[in-house]
C-alpha atoms as an extended CHARMM CRD file, in Angstrom:
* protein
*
       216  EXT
         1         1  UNK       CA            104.5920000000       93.6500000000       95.2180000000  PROA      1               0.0000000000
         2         2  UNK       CA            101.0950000000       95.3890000000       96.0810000000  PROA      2               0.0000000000
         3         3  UNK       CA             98.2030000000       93.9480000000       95.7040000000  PROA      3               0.0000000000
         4         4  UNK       CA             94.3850000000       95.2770000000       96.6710000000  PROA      4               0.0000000000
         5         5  UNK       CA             92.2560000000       91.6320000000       97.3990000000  PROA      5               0.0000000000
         6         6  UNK       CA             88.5190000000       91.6770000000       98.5120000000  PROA      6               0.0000000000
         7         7  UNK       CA             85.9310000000       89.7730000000       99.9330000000  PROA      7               0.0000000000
         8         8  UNK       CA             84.6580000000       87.4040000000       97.0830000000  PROA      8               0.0000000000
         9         9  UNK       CA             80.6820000000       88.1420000000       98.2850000000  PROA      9               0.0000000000
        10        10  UNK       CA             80.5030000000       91.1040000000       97.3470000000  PROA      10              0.0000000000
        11        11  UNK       CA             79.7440000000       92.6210000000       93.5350000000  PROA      11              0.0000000000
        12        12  UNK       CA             83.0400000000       93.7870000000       93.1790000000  PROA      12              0.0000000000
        13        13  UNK       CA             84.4500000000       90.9530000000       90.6470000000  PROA      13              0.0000000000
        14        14  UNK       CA             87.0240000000       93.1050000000       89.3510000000  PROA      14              0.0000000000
        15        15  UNK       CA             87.9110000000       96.7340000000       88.6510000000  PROA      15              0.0000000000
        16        16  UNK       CA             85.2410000000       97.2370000000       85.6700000000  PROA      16              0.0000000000
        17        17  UNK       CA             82.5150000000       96.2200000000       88.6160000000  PROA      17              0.0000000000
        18        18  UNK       CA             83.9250000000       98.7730000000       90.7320000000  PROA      18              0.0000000000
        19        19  UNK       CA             83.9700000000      101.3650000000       87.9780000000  PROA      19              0.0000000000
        20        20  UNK       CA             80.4450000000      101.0960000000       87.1050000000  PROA      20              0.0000000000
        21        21  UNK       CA             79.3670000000      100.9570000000       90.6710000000  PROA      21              0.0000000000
        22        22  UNK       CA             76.5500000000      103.3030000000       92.1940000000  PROA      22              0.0000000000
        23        23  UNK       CA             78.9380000000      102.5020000000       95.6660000000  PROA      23              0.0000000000
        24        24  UNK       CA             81.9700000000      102.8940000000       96.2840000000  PROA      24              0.0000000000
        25        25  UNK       CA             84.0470000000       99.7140000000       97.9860000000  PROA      25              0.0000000000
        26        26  UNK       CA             85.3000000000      100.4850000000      101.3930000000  PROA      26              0.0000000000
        27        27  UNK       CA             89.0770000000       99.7430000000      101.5440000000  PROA      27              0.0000000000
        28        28  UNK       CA             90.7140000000       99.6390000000      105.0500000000  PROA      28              0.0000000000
        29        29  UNK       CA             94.0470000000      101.4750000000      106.0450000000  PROA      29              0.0000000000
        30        30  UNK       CA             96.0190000000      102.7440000000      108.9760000000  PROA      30              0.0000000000
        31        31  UNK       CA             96.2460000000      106.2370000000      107.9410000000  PROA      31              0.0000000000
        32        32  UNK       CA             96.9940000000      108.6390000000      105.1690000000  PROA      32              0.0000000000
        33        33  UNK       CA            100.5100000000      107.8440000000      103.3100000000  PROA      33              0.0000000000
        34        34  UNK       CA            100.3440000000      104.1850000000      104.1400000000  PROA      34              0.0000000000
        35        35  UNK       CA            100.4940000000      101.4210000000      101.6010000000  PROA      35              0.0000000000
        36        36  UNK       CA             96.5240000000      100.8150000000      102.4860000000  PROA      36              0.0000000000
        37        37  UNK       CA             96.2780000000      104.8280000000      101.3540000000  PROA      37              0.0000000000
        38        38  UNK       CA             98.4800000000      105.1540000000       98.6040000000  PROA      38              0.0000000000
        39        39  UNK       CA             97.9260000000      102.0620000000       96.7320000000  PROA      39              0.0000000000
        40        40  UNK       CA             93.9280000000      102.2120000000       96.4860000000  PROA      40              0.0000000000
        41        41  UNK       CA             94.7730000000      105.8550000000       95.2690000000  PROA      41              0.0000000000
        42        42  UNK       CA             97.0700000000      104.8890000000       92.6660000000  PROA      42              0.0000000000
        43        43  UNK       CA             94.5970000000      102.6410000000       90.9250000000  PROA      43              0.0000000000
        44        44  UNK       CA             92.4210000000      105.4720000000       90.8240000000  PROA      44              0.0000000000
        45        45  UNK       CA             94.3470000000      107.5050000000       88.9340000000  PROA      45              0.0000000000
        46        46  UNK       CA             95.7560000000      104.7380000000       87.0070000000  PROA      46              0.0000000000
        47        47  UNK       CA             92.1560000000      102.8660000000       86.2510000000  PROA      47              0.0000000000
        48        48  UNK       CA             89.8110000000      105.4410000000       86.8870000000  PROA      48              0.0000000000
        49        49  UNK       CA             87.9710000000      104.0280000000       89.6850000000  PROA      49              0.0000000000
        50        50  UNK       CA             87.0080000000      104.9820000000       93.0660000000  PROA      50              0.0000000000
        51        51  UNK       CA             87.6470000000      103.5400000000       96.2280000000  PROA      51              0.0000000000
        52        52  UNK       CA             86.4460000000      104.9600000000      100.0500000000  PROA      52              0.0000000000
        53        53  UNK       CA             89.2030000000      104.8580000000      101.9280000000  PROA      53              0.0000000000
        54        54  UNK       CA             88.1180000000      103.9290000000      105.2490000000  PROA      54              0.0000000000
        55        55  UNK       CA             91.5450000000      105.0480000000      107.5740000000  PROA      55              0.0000000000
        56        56  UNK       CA             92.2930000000      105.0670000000      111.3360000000  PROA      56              0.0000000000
        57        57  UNK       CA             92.8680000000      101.0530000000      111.8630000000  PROA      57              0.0000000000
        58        58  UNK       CA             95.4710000000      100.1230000000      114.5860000000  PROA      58              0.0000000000
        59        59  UNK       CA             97.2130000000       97.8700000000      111.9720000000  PROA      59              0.0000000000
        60        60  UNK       CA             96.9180000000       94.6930000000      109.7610000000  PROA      60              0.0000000000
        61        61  UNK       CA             95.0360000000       92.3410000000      112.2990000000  PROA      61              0.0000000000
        62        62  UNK       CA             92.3680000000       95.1800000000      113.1860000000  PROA      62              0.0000000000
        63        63  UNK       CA             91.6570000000       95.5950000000      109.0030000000  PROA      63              0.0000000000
        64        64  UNK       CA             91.5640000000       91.5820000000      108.8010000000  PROA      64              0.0000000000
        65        65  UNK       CA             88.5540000000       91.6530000000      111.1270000000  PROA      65              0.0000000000
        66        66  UNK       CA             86.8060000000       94.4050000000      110.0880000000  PROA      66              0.0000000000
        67        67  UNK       CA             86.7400000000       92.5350000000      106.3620000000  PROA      67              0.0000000000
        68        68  UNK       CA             85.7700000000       89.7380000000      108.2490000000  PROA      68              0.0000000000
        69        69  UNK       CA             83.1740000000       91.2700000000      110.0700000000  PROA      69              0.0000000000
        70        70  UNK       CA             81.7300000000       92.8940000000      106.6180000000  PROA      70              0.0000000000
        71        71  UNK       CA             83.1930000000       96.3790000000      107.8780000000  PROA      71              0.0000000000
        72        72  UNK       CA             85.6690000000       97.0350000000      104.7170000000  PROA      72              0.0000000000
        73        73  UNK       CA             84.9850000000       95.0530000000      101.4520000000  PROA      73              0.0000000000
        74        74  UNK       CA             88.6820000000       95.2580000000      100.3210000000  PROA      74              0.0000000000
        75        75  UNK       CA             92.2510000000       96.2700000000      100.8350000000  PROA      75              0.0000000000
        76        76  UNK       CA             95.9710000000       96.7610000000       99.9130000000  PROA      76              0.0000000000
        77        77  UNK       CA             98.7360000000       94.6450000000      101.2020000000  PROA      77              0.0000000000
        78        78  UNK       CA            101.4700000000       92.2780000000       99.6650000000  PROA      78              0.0000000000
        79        79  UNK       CA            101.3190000000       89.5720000000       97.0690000000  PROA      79              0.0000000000
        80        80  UNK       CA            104.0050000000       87.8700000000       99.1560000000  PROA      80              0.0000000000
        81        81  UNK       CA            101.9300000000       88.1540000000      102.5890000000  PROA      81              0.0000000000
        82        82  UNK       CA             98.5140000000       87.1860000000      100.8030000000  PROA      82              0.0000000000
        83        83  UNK       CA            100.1690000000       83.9030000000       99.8270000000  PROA      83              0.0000000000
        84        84  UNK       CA            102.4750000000       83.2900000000      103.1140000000  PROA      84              0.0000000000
        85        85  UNK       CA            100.9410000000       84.5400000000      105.7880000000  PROA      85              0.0000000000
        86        86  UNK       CA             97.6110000000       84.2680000000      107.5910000000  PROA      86              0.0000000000
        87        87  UNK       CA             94.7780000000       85.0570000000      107.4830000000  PROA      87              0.0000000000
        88        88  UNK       CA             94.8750000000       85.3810000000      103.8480000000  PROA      88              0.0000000000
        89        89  UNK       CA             95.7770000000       82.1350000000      102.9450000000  PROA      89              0.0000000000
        90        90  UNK       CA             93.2400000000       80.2500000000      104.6290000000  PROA      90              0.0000000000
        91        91  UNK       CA             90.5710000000       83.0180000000      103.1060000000  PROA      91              0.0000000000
        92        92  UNK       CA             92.5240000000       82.1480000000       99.5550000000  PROA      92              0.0000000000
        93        93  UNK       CA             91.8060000000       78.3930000000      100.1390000000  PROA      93              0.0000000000
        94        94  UNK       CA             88.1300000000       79.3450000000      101.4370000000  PROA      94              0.0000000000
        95        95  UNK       CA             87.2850000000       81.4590000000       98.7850000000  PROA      95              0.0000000000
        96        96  UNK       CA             86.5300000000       84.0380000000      100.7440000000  PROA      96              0.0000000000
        97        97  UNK       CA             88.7850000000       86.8280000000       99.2010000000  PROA      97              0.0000000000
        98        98  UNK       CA             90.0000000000       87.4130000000       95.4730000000  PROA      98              0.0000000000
        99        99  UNK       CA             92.1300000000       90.1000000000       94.2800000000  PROA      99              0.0000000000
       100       100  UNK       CA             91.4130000000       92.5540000000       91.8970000000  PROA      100             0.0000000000
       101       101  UNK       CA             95.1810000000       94.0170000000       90.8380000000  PROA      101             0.0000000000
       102       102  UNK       CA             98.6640000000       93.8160000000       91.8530000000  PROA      102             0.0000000000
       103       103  UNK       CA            101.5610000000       96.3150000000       90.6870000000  PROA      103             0.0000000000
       104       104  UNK       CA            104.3710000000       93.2620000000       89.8710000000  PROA      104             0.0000000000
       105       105  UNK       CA            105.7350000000       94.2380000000       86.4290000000  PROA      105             0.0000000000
       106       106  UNK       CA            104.2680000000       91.2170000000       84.6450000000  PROA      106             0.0000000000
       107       107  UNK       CA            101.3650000000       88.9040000000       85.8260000000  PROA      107             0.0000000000
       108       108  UNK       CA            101.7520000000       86.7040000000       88.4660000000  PROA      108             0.0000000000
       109       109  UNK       CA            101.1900000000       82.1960000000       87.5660000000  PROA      109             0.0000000000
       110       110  UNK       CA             99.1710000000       82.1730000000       90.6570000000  PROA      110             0.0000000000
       111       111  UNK       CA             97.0090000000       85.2750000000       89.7720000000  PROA      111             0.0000000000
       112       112  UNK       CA             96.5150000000       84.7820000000       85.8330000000  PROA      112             0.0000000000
       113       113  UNK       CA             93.3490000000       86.5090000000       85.7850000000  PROA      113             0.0000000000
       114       114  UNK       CA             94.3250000000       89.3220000000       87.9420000000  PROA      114             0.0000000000
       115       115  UNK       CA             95.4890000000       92.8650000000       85.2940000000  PROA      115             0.0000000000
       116       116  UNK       CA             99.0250000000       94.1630000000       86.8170000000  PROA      116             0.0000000000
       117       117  UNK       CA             99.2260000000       98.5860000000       87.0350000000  PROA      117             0.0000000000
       118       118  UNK       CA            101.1710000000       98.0370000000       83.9590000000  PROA      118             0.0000000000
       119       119  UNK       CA             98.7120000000       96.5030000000       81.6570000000  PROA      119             0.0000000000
       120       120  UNK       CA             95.9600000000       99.0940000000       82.9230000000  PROA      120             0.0000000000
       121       121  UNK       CA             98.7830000000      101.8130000000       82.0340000000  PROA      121             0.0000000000
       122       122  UNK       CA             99.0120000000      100.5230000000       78.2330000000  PROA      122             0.0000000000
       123       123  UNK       CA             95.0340000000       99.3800000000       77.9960000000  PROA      123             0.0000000000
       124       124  UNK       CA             94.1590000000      103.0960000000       79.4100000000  PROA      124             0.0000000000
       125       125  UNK       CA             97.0730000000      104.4780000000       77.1570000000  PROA      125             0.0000000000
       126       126  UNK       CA             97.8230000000      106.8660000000       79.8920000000  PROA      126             0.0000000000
       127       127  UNK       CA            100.0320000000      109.8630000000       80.1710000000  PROA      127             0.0000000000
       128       128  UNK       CA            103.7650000000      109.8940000000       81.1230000000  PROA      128             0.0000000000
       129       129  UNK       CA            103.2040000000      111.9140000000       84.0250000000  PROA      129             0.0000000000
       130       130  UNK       CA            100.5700000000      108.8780000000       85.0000000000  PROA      130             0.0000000000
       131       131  UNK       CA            103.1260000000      106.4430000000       84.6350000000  PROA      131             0.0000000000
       132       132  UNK       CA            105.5720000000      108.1770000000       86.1080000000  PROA      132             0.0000000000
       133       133  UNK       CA            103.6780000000      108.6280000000       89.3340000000  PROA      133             0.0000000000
       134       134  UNK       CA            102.7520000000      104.9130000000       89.0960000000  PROA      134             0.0000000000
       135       135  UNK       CA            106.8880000000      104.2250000000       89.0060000000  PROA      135             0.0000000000
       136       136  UNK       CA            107.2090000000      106.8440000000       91.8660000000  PROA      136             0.0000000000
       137       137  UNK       CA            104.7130000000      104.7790000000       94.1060000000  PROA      137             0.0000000000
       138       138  UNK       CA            105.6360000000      101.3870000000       93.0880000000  PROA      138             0.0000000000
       139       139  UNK       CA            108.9390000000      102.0590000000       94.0810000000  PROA      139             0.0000000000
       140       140  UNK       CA            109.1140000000      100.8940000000       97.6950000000  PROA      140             0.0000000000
       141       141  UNK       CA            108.2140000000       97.6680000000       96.4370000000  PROA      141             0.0000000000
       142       142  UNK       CA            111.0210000000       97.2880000000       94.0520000000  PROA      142             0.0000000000
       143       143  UNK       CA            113.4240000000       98.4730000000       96.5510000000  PROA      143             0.0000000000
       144       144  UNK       CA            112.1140000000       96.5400000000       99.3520000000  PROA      144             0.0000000000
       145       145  UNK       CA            113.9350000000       96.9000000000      102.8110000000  PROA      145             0.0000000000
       146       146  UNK       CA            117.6390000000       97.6020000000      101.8420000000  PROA      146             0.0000000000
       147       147  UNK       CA            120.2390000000       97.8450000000      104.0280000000  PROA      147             0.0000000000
       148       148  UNK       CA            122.7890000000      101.5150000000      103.9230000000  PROA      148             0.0000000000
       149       149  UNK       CA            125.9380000000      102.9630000000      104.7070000000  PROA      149             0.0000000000
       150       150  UNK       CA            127.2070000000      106.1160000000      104.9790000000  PROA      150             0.0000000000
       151       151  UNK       CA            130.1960000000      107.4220000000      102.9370000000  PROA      151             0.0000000000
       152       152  UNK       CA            133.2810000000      106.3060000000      103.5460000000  PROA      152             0.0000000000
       153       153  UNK       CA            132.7910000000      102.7960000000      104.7790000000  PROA      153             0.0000000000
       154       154  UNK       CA            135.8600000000      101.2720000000      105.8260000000  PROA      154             0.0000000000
       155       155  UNK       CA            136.9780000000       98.7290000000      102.6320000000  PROA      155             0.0000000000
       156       156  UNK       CA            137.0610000000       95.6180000000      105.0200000000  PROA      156             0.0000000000
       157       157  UNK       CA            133.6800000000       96.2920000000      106.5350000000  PROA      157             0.0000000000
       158       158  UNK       CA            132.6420000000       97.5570000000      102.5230000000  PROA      158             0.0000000000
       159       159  UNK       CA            133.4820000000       94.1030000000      101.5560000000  PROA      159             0.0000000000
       160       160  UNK       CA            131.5690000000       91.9390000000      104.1200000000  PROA      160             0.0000000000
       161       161  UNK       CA            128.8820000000       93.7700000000      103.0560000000  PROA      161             0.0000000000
       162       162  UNK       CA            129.2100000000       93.0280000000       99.9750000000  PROA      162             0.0000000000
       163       163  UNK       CA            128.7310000000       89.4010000000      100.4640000000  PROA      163             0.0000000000
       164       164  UNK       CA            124.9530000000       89.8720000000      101.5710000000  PROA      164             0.0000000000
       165       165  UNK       CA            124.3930000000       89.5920000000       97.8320000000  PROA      165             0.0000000000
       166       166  UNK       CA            125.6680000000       85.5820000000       97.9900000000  PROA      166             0.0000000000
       167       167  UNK       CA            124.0330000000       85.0650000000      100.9920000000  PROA      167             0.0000000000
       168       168  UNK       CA            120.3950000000       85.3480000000       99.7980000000  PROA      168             0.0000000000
       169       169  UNK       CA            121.1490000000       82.6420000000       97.0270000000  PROA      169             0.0000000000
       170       170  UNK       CA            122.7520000000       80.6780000000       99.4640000000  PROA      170             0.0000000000
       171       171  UNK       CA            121.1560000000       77.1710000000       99.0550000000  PROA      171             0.0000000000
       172       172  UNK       CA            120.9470000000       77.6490000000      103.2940000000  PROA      172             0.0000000000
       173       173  UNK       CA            119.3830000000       80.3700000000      103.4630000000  PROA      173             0.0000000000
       174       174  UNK       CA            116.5590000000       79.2220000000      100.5500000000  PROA      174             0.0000000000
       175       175  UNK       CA            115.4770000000       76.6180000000      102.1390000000  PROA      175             0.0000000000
       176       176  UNK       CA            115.1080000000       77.9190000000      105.3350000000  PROA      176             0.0000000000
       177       177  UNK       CA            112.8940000000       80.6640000000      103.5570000000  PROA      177             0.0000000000
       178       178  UNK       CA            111.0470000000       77.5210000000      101.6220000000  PROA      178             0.0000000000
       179       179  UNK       CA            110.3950000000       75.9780000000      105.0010000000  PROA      179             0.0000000000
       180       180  UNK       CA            108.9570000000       79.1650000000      106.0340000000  PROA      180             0.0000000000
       181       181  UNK       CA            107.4280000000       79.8430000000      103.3150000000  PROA      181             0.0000000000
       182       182  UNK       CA            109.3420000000       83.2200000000      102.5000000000  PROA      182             0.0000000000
       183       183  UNK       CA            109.9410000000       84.6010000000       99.5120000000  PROA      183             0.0000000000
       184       184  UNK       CA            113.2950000000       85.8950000000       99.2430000000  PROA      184             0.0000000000
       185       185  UNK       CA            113.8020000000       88.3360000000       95.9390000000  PROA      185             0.0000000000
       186       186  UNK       CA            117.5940000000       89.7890000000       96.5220000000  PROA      186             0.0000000000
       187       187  UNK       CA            117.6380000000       93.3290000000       94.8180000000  PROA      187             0.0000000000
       188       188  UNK       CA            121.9440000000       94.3820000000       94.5500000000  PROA      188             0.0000000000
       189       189  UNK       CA            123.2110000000       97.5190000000       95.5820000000  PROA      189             0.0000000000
       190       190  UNK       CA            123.7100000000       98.8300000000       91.9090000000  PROA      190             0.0000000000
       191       191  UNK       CA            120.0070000000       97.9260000000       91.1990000000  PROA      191             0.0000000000
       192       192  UNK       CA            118.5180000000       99.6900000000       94.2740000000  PROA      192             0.0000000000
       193       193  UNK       CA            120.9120000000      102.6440000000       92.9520000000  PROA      193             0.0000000000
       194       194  UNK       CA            119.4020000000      102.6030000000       89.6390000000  PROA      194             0.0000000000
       195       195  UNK       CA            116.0770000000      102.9880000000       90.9600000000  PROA      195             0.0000000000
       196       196  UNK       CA            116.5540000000      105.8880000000       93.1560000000  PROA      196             0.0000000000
       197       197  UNK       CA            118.1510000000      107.7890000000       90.5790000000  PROA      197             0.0000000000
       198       198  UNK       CA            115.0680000000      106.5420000000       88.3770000000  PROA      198             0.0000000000
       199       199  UNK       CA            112.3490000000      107.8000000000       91.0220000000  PROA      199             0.0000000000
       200       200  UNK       CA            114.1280000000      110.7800000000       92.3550000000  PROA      200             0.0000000000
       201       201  UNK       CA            114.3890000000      112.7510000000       89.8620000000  PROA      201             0.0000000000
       202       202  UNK       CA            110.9290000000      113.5230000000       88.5700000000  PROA      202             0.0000000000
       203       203  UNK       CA            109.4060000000      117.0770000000       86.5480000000  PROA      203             0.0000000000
       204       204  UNK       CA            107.5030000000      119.2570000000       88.7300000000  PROA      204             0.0000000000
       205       205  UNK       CA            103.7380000000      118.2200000000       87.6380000000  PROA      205             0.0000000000
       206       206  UNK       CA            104.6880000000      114.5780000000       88.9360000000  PROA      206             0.0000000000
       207       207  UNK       CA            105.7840000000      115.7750000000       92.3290000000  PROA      207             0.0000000000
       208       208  UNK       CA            102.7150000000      118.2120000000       92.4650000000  PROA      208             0.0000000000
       209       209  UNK       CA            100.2480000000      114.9480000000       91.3460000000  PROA      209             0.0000000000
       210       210  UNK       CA            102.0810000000      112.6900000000       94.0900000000  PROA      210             0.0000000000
       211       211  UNK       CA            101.6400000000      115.2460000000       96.8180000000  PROA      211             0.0000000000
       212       212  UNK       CA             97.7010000000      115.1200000000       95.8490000000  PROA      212             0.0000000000
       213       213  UNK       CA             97.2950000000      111.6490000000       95.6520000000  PROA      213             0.0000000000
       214       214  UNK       CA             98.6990000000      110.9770000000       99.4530000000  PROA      214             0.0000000000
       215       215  UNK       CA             96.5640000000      114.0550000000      100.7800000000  PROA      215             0.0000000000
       216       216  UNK       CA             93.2500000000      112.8580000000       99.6800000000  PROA      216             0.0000000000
């Protein structure tokens, strides 16, 4: 799930700082339509703040040092990579970042001070086209990386794919994750199904809102 974390110097506590800000944060990002792009935007619409999206970054490491160097006070990325990977969990240790929101459906144990898109959506009461786009761009995260097939799969090779589903609660193959510190959340083939069809079909005014959000 998305998060947006920040450096933990600077007056941005939490999104109510940011709101009544004379300065915008600067969030880093790759480019336009990227998770560092879309997600900042989201909570704009969703919390009615305002981020400056600072684009053009090679990737992750480049945005890691320019927070580090004071370049960028914040940024989007995963709840699963701020916890796993470095360098965010050294800064977590450190205190040197803290994050402000994440878009899981309910709040995080490790983060029980940080509001989820959700809450913000029913504190805000906001629109159904504002939730809507919120379910539109929290999508990718629900779906994750799945794997496809095209029509008319063969029934043997149909079945061995099928058994992908057992493998990820495979005892095995969790604590090989656990070792790694991976976090494996298996999503079926009816459930990624059931989301599609959720985010795919959506009335015009969504579509026209999306299309704004990931030009700006």
């Amino acid at each position: 799930m998305r998060i947006i974390y920040g450096r933990a110097d600077t007056p941005y506590k939490n999104l109510e700082d940011i709101r009544n800000a004379p300065e915008q944060p600067r969030c880093g990002a790759t480019a336009f339509g990227t998770v560092g792009h879309y997600f900042p935007r989201l909570i704009e619409e969703v919390a009615g703040v305002k981020f400056s999206i600072v684009t053009g970054y090679p990737g992750a490491a480049e945005i890691d040092l320019a927070m580090q160097k004071g370049e960028v006070q914040c940024r989007a990325g995963s709840l699963e990579g701020y916890f796993g990977s470095e360098p965010t969990r050294t800064w977590l240790k450190s205190g040197f970042t803290r994050v402000l929101v994440h878009g899981s459906p309910k709040r995080d144990p490790r983060l029980p001070d940080v509001p989820t898109v959700n809450e913000i959506l029913d504190k805000r009461k906001a629109s159904d086209v504002t939730r809507r786009l919120a379910v539109v761009l929290m999508s990718p995260d629900s779906i994750g990386r799945p794997l496809i097939a095209p029509p008319g799969l063969p029934a043997d090779v149909w079945q061995c794919c099928g058994k992908l589903d057992e493998s990820a609660t495979d005892r095995r193959v969790q604590s090989r994750s656990a070792k790694k510190k991976l976090e494996v959340e298996p999503v079926t083939g009816q459930e990624l199904e059931a989301i599609a069809k959720k985010v795919i079909v959506q009335p015009p005014d969504v579509v026209e809102r999306m299309k704004k959000v990931l030009a700006q």
